[in-house]
Biopython code that builds the backbone (N, CA, C, O; Angstrom):
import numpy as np
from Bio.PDB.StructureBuilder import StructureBuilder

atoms = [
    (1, "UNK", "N", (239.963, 227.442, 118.039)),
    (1, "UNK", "CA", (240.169, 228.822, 117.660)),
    (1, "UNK", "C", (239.735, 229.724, 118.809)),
    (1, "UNK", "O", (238.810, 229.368, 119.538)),
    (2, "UNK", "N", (240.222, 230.611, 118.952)),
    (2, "UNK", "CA", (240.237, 231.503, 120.112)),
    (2, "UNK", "C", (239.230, 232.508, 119.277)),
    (2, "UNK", "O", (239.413, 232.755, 118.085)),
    (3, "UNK", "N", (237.990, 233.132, 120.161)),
    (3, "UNK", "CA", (237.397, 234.108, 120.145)),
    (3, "UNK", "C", (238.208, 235.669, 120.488)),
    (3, "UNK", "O", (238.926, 235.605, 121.486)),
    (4, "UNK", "N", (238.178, 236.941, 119.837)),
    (4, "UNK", "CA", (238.691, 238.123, 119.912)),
    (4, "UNK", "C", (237.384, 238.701, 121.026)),
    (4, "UNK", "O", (236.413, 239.161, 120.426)),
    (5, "UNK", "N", (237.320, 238.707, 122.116)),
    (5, "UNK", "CA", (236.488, 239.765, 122.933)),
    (5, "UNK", "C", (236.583, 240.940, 123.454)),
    (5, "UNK", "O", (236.068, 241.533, 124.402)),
    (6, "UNK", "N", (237.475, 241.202, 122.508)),
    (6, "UNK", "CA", (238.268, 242.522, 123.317)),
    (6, "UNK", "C", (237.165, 243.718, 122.809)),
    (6, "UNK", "O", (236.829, 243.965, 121.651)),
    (7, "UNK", "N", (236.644, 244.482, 124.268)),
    (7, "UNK", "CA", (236.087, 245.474, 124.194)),
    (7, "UNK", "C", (234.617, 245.369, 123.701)),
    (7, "UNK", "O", (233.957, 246.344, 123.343)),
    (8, "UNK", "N", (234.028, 243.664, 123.724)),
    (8, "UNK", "CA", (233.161, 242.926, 123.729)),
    (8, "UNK", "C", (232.354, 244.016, 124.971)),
    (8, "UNK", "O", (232.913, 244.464, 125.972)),
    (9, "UNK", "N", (231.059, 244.237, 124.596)),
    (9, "UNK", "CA", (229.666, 244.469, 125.457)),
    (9, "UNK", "C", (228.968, 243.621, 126.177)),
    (9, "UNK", "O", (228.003, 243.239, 125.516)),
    (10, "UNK", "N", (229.006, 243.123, 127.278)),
    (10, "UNK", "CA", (228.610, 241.695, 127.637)),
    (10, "UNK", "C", (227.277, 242.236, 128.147)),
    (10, "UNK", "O", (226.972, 243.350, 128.572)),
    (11, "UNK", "N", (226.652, 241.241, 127.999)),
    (11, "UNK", "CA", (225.149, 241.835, 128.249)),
    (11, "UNK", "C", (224.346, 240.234, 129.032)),
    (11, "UNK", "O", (224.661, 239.083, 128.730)),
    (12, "UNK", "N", (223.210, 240.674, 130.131)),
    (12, "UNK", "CA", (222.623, 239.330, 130.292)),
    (12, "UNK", "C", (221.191, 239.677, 130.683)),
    (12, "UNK", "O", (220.662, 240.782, 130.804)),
    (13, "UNK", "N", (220.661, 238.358, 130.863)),
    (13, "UNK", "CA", (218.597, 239.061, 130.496)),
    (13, "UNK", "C", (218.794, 239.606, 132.038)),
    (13, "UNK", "O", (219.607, 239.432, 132.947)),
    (14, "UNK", "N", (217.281, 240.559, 131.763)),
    (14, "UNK", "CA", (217.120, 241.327, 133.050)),
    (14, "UNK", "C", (216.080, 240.262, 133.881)),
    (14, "UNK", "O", (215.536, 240.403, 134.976)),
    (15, "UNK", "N", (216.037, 239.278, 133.024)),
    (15, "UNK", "CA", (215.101, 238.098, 134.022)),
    (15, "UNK", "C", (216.050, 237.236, 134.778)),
    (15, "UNK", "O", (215.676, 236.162, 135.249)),
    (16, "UNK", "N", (217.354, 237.706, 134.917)),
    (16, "UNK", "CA", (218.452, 236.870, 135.591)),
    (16, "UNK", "C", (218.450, 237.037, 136.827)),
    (16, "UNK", "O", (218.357, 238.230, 137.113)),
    (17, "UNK", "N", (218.532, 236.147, 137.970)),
    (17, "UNK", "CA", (218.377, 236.224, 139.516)),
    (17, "UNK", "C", (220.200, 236.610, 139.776)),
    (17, "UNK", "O", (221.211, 236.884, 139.131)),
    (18, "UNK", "N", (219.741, 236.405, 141.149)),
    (18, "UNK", "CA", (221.233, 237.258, 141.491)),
    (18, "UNK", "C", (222.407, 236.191, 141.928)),
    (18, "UNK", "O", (223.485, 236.493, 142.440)),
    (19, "UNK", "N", (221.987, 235.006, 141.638)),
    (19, "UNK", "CA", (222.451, 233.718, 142.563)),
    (19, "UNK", "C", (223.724, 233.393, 140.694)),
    (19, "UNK", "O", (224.459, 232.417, 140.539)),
    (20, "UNK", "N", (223.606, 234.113, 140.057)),
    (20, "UNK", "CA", (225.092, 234.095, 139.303)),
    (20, "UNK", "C", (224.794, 232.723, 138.403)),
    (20, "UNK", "O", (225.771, 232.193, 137.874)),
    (21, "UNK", "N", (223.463, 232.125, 138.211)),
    (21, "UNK", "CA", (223.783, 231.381, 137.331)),
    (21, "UNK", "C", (223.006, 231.763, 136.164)),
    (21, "UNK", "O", (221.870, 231.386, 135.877)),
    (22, "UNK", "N", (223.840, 232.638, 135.465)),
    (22, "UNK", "CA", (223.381, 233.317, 133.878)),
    (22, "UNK", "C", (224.316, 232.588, 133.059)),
    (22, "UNK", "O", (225.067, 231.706, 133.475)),
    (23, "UNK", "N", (224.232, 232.998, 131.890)),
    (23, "UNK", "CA", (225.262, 232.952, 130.829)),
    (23, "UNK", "C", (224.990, 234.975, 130.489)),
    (23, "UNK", "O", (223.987, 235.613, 130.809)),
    (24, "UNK", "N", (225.932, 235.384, 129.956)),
    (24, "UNK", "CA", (226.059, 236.787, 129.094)),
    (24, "UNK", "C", (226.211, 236.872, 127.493)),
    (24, "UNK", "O", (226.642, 235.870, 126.921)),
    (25, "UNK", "N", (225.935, 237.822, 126.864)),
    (25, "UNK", "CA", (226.076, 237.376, 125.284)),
    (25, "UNK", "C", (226.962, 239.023, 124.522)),
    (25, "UNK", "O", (226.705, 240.206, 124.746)),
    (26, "UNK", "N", (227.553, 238.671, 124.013)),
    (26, "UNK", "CA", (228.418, 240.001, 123.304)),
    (26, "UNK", "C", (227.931, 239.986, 121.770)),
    (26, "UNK", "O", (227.914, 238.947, 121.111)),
    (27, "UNK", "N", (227.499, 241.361, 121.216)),
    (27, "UNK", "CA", (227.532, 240.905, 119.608)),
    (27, "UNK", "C", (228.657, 241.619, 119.313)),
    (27, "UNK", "O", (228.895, 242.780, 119.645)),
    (28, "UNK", "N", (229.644, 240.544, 118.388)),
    (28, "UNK", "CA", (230.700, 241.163, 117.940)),
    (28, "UNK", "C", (231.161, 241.791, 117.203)),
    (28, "UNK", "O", (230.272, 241.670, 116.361)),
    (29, "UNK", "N", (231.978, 242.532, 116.670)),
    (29, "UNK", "CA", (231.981, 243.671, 115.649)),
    (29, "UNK", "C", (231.934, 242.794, 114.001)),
    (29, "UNK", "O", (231.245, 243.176, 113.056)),
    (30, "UNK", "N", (232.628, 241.863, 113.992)),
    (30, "UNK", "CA", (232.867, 240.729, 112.636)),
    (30, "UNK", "C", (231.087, 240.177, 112.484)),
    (30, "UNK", "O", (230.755, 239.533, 111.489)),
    (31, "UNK", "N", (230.157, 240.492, 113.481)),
    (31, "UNK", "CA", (228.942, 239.914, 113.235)),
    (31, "UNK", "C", (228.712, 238.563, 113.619)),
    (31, "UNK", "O", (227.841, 237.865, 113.099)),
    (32, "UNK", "N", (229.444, 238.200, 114.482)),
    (32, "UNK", "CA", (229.576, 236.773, 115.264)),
    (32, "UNK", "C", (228.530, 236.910, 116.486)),
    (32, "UNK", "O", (228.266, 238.101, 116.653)),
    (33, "UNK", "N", (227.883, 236.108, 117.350)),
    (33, "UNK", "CA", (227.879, 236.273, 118.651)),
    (33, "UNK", "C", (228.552, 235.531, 119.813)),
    (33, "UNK", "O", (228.924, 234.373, 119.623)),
    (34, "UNK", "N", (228.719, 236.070, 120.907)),
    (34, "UNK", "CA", (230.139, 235.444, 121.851)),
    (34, "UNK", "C", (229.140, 235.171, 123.186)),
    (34, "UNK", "O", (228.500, 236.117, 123.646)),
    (35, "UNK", "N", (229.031, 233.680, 123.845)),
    (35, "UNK", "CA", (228.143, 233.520, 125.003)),
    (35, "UNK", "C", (229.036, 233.271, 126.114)),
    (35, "UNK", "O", (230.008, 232.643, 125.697)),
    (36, "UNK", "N", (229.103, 233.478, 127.224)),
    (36, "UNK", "CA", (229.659, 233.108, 127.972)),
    (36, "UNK", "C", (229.555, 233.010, 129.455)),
    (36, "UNK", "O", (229.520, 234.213, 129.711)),
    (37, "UNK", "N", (229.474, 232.349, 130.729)),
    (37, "UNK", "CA", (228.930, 232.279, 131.881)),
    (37, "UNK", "C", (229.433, 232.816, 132.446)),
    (37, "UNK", "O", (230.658, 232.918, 132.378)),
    (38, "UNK", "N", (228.746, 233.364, 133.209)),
    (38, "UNK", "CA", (228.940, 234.621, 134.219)),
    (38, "UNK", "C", (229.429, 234.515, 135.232)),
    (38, "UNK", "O", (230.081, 235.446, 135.704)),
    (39, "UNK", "N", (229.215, 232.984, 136.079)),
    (39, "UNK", "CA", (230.149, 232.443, 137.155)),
    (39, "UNK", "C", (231.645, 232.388, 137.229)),
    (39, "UNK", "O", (232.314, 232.015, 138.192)),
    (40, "UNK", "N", (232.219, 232.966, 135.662)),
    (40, "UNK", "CA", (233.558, 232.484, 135.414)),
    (40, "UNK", "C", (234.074, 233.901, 135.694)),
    (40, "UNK", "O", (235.256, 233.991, 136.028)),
    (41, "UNK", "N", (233.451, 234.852, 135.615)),
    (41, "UNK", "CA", (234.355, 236.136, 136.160)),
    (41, "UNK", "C", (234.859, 236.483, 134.444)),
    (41, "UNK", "O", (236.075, 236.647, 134.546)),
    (42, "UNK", "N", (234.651, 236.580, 133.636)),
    (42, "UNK", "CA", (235.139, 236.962, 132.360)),
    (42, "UNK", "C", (236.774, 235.982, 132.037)),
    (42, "UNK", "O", (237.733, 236.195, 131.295)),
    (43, "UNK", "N", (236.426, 234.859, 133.041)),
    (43, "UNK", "CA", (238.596, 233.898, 132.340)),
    (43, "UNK", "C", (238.068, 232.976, 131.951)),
    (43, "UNK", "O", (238.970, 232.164, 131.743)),
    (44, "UNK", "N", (236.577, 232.277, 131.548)),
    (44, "UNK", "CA", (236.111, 231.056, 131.413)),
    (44, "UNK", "C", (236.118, 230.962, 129.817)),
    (44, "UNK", "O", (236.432, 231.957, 129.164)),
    (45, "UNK", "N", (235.819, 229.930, 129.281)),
    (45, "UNK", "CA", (235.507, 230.076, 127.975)),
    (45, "UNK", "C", (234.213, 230.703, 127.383)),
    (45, "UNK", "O", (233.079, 230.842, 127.843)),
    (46, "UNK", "N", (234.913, 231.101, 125.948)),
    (46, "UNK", "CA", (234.015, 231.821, 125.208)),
    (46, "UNK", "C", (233.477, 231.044, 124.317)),
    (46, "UNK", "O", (234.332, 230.518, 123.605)),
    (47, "UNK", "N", (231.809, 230.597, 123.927)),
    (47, "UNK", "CA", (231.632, 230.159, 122.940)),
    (47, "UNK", "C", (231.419, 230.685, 121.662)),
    (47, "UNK", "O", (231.607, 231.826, 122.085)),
    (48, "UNK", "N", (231.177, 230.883, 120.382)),
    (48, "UNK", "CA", (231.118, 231.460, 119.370)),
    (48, "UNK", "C", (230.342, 230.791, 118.251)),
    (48, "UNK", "O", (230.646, 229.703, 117.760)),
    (49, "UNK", "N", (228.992, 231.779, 117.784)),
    (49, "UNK", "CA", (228.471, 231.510, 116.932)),
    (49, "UNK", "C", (228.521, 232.454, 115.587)),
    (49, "UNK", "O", (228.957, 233.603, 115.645)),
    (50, "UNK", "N", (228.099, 231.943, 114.537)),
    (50, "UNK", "CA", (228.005, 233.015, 113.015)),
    (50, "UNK", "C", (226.417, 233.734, 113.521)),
    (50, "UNK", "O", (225.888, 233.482, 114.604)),
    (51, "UNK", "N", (226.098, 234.247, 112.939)),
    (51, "UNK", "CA", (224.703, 234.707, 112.581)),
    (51, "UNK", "C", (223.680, 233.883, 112.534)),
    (51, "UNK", "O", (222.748, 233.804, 113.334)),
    (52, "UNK", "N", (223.956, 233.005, 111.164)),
    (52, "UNK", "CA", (223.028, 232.302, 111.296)),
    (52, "UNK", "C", (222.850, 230.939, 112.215)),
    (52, "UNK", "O", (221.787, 230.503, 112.657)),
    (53, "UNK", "N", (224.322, 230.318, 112.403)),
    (53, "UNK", "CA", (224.287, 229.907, 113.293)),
    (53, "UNK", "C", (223.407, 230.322, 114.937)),
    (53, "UNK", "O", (222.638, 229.590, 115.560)),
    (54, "UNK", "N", (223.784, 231.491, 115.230)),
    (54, "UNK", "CA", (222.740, 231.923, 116.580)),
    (54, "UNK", "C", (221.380, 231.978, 116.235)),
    (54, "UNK", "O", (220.633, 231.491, 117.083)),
    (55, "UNK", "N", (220.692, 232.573, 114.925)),
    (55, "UNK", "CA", (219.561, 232.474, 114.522)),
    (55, "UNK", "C", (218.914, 231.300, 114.660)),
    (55, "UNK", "O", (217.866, 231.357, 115.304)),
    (56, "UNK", "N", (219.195, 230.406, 114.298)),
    (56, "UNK", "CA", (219.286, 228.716, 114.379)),
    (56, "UNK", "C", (219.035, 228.466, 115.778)),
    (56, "UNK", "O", (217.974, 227.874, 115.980)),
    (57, "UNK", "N", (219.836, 228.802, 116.974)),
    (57, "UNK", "CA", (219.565, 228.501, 118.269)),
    (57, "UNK", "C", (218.590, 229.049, 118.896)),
    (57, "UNK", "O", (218.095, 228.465, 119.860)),
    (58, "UNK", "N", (218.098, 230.340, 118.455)),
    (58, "UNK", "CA", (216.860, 231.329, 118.721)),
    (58, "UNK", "C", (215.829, 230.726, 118.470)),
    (58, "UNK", "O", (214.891, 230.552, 119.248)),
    (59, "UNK", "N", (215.937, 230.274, 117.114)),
    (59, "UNK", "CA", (214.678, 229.962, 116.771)),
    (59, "UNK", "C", (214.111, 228.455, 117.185)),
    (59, "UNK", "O", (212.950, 228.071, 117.042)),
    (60, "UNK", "N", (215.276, 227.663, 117.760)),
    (60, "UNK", "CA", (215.106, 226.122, 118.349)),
    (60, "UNK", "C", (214.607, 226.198, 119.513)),
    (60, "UNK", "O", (213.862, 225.291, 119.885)),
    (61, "UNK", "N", (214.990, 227.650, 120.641)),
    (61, "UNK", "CA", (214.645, 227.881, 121.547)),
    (61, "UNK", "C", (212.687, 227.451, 121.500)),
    (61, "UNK", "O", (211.990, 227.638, 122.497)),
]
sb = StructureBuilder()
sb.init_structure("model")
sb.init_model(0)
sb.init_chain("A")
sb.init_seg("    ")
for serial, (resi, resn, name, xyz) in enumerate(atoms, 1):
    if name == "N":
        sb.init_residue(resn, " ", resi, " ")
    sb.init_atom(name, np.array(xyz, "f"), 0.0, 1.0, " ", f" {name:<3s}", serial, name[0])
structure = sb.get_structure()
């Protein structure tokens, strides 16, 4: 299934160095969140979580 990012806010930590290896995170309007690496220039894939799904990864962190 294809993620909708259109007009997506991409956002990435301000603890990110400049050497481009981040990931970015969008929260989406449906209440999804959208991750995606920053090396790809915005054409790479998008991954996609629910809510609680990302909650789940936060809190495993």
């Amino acid at each position: 299934m294809k993620v909708d990012v259109t007009g997506a806010m991409w956002r990435k930590s301000t603890h990110s160095g400049p050497d481009g290896n981040c990931v970015e995170v969008a929260f989406l309007g449906n209440g999804d969140v959208a991750v995606r690496d920053t090396k790809d220039n915005g054409v790479g894939p998008v991954l996609a979580f629910s809510p609680g799904e990302w909650d789940a990864f936060l809190t495993g962190l």
